[in-house]
C-alpha positions as a Markdown table, in Angstrom:
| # | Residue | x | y | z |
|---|---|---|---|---|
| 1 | Unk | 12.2 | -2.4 | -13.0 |
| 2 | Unk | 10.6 | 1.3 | -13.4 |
| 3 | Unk | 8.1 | 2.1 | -10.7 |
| 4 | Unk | 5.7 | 2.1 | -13.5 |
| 5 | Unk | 6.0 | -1.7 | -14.5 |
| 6 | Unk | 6.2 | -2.2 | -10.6 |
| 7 | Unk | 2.5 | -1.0 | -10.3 |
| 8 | Unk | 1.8 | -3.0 | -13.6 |
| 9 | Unk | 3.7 | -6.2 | -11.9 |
| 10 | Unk | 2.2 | -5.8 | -8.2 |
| 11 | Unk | -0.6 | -8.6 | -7.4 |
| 12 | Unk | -1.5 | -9.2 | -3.4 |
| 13 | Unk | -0.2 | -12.4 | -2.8 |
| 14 | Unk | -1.0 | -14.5 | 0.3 |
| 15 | Unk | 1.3 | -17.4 | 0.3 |
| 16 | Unk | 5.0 | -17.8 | 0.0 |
| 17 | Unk | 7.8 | -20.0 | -0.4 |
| 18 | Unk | 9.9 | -20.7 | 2.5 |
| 19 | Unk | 12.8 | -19.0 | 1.4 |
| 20 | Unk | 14.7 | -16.5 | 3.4 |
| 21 | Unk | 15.1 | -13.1 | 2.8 |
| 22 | Unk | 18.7 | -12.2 | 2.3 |
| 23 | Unk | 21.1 | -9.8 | 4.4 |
| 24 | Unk | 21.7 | -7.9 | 1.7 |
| 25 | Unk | 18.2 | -7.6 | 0.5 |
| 26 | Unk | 17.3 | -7.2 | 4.4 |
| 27 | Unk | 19.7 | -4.0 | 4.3 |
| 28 | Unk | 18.0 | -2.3 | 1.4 |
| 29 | Unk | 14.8 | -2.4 | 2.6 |
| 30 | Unk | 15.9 | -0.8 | 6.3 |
| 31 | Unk | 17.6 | 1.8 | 4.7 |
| 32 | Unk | 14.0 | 2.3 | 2.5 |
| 33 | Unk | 12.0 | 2.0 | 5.8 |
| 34 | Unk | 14.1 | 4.6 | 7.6 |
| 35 | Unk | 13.7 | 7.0 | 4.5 |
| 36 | Unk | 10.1 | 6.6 | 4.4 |
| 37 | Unk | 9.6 | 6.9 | 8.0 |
| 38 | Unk | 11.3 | 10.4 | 7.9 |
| 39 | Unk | 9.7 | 11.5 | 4.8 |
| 40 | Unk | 6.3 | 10.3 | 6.1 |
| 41 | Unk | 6.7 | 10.7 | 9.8 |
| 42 | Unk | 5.4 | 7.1 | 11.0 |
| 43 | Unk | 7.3 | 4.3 | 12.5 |
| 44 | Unk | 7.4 | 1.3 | 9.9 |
| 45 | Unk | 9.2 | -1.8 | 11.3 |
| 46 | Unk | 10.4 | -4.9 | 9.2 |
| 47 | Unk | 10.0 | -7.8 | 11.2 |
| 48 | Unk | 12.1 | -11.2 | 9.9 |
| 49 | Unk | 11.4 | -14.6 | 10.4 |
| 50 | Unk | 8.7 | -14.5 | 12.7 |
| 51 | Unk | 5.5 | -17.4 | 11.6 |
| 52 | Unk | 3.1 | -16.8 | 14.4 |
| 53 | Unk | 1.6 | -13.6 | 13.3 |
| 54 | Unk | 0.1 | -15.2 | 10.5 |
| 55 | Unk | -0.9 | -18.5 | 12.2 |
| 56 | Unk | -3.9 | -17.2 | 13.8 |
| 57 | Unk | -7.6 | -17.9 | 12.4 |
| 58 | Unk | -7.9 | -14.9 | 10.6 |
| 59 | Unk | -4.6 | -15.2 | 8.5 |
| 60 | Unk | -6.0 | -19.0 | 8.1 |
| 61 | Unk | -9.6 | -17.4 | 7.1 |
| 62 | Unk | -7.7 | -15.4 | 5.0 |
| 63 | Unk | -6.0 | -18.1 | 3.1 |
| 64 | Unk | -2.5 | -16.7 | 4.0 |
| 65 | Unk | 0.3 | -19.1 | 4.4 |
| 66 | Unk | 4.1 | -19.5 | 4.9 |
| 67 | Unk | 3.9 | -15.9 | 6.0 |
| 68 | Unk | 7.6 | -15.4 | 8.1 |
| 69 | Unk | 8.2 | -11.7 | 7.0 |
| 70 | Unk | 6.1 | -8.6 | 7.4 |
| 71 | Unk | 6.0 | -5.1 | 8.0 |
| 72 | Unk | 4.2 | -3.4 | 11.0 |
| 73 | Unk | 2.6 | 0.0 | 9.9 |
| 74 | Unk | 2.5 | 2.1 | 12.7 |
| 75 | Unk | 2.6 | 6.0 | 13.7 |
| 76 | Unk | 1.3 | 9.0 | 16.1 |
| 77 | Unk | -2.2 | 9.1 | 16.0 |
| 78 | Unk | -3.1 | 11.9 | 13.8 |
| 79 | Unk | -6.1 | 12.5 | 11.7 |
| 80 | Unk | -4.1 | 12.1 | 8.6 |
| 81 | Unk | -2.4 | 9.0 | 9.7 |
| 82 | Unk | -4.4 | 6.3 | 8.0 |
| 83 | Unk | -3.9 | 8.1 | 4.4 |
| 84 | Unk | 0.3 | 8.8 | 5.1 |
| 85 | Unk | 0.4 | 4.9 | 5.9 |
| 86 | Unk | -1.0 | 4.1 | 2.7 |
| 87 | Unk | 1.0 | 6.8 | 0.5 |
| 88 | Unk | 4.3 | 5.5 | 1.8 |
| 89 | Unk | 3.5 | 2.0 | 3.1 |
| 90 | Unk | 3.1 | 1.5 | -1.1 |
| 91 | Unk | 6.2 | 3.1 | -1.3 |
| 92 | Unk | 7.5 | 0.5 | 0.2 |
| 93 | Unk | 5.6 | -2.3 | -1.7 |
| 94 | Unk | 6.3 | -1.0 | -4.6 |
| 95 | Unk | 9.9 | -0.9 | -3.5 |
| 96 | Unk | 9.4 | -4.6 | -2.4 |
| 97 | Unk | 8.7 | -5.2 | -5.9 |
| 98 | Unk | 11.4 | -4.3 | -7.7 |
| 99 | Unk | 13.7 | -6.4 | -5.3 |
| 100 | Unk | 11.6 | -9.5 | -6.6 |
| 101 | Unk | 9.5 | -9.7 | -3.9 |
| 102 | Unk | 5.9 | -10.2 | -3.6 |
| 103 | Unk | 3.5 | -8.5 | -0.8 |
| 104 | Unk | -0.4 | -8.3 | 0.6 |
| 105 | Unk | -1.8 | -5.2 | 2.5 |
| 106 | Unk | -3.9 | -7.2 | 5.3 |
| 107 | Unk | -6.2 | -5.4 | 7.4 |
| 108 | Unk | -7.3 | -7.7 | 9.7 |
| 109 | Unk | -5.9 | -11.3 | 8.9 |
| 110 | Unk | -2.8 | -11.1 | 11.3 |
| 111 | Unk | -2.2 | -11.6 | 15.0 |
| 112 | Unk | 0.0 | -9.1 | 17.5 |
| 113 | Unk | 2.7 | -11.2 | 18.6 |
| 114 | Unk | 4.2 | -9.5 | 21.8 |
| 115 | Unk | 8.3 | -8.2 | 21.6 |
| 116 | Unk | 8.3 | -8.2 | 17.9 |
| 117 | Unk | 7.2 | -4.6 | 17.2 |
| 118 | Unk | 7.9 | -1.2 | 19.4 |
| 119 | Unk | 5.5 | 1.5 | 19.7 |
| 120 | Unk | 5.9 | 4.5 | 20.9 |
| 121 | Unk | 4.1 | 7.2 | 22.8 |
| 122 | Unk | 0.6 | 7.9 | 21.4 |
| 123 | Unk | 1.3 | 5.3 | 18.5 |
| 124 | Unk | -1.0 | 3.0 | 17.2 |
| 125 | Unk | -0.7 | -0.1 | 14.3 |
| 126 | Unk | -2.4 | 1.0 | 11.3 |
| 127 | Unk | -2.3 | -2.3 | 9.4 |
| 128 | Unk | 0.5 | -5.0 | 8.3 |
| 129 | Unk | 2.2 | -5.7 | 5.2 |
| 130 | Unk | 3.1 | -9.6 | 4.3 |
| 131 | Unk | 6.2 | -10.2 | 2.6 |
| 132 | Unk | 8.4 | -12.6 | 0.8 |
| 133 | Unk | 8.8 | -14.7 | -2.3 |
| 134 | Unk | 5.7 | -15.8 | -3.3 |
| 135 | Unk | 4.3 | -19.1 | -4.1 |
| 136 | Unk | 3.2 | -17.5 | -7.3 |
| 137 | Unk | 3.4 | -13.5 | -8.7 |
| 138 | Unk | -0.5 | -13.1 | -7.8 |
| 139 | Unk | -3.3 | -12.6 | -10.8 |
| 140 | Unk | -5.2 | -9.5 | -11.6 |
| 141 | Unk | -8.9 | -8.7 | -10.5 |
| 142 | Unk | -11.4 | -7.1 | -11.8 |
| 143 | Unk | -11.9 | -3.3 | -12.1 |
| 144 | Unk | -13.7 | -0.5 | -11.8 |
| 145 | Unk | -13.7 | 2.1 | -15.5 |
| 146 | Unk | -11.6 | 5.5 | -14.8 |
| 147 | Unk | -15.5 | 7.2 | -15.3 |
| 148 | Unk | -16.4 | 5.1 | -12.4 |
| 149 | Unk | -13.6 | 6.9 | -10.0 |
| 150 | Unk | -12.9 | 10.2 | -11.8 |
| 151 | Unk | -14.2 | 13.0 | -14.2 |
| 152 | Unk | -12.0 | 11.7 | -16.8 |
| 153 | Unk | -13.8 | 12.8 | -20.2 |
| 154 | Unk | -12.3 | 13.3 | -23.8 |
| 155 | Unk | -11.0 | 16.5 | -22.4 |
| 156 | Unk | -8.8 | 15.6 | -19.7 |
| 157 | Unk | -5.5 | 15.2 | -20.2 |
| 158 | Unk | -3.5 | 12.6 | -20.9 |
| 159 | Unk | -1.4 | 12.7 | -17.8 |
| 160 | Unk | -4.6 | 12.6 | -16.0 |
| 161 | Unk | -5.9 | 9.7 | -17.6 |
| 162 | Unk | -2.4 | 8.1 | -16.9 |
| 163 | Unk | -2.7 | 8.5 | -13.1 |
| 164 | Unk | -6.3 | 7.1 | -12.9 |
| 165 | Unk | -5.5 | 3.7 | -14.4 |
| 166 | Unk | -2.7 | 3.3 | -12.7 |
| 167 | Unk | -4.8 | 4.1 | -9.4 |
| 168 | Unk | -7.2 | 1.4 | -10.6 |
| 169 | Unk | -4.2 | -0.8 | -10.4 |
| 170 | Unk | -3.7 | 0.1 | -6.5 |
| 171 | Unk | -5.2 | -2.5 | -4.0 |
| 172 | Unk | -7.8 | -1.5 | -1.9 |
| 173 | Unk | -9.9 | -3.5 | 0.7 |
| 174 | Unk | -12.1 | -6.0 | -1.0 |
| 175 | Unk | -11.3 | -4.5 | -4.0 |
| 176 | Unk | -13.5 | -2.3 | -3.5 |
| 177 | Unk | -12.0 | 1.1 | -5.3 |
| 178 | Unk | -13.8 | 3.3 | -2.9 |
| 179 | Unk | -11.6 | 6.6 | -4.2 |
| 180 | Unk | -12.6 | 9.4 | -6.5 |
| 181 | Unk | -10.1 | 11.8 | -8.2 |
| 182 | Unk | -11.4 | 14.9 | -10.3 |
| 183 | Unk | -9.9 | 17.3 | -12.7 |
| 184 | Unk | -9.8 | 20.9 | -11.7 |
| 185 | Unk | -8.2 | 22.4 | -14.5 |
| 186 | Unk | -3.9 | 23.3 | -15.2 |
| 187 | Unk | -2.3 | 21.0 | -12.9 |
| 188 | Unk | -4.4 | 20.5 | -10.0 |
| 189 | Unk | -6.2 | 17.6 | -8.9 |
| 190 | Unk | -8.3 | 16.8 | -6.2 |
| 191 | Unk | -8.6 | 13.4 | -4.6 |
| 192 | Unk | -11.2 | 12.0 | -1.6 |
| 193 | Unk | -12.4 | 8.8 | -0.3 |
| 194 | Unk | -15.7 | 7.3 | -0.9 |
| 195 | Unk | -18.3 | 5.8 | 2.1 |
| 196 | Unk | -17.9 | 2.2 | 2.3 |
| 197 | Unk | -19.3 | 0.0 | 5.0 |
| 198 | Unk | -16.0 | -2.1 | 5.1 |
| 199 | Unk | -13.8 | 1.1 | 5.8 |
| 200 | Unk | -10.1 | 1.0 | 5.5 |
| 201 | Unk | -11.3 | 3.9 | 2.4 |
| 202 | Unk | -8.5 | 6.4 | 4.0 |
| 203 | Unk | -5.7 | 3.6 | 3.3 |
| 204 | Unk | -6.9 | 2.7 | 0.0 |
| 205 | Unk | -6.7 | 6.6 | -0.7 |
| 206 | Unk | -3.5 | 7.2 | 0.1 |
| 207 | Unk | -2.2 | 4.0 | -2.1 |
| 208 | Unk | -4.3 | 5.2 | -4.7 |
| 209 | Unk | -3.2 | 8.9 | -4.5 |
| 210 | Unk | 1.0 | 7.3 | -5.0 |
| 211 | Unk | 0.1 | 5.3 | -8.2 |
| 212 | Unk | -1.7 | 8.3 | -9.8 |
| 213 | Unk | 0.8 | 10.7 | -8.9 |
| 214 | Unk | 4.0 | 8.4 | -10.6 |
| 215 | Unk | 2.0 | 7.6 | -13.4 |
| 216 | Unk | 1.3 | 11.2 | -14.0 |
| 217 | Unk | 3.7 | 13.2 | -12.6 |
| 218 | Unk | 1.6 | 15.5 | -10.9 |
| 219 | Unk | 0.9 | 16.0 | -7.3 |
| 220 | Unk | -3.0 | 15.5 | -5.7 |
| 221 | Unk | -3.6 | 19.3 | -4.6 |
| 222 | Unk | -5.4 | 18.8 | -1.4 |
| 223 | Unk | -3.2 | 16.0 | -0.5 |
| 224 | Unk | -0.4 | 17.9 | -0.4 |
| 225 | Unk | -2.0 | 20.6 | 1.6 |
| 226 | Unk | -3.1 | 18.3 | 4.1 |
| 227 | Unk | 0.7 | 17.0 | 4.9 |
């Protein structure tokens, strides 16, 4: 599976089968996590067959279940923090993916659960990640139009339109698509959040900025200055 049909195959899902993840499936996705945390300086931790963060009255509110495997999205504060976790925190999902496995960004719906996670001086949890084999592959929602989130226009080019439908495929909080990427001419691209009472529009950025830069093969300008 391409990372392309991975962002085409990727639906939040919220409930899973009680099936364990492997050793061998376990092992690729450490040696992913410790990539991404070096590439993306932040301190991702898979934690494996552990229920209780997910038995709380949020995760119930939330409508997950069987949850026993998630990732802990953590880092050094920094102002930039929130966007990195979403930039490589999809890495991972998207990762997660193509080993058959199915995933949920979650905000809010989760409990901390003492000794399962480490943090470190002046870290912080960002957000968690469920994971597992779901109890089905998840269903599409609706979208925003690329002329709702971009300049796209008949003069844009192709690579451009590319990477802002496949940054409408990216999940955000509530759906909500709070993210706007605009053209500046040659290769550069420019990409910011948008105000949204819910919030979590930083995250949804950085998620959004990874799908547009596979799909088109460019890198978002100011993005990359900011690292």
């Amino acid at each position: 599976m391409t990372l392309i049909e991975a962002i085409e195959a990727r639906h939040s899902v919220r409930a899973y089968k009680d099936i364990p993840i492997s050793e061998e499936t376990s092992h690729l996705l450490k040696n992913k996590i410790d990539e991404i945390n070096a590439a993306g300086d932040l301190h991702i931790q898979l934690i494996l067959n552990e229920p209780k963060a997910f038995q709380g009255p949020l995760a119930k509110y939330g409508k997950f279940r069987g949850v026993n495997n998630y990732l802990v999205i953590s880092g050094r504060k920094a102002e930039d923090l929130n966007e990195r976790a979403g930039y490589y925190g999809e890495q991972l999902v998207l990762f997660a993916q193509q080993l058959s496995l199915n995933t949920c960004w979650v905000g809010l719906s989760y409990s901390k659960i003492p000794d399962t996670y480490v943090l470190g001086e002046n870290e912080k949890i960002v957000c968690y990640i469920s994971l597992g084999y779901g109890e089905t592959q998840g269903v599409s929602r609706r979208s925003k139009k690329p002329e709702d989130v971009s300049n796209v226009s008949g003069i844009t080019p192709k690579w451009f339109n590319d990477g802002v439908n496949a940054a409408l495929l990216a999940p955000t909080a509530v759906n909500q698509q709070k993210f706007f990427f605009e053209y500046k001419g040659g290769d550069k691209v420019t990409a910011r959040k948008v105000f949204s009472l819910i919030g979590y529009t930083e995250i949804d950025l950085g998620i959004a900025e990874l799908h547009f830069e596979i799909a088109s093969g460019k890198s978002i300008t100011n993005f990359r200055n900011f690292l």
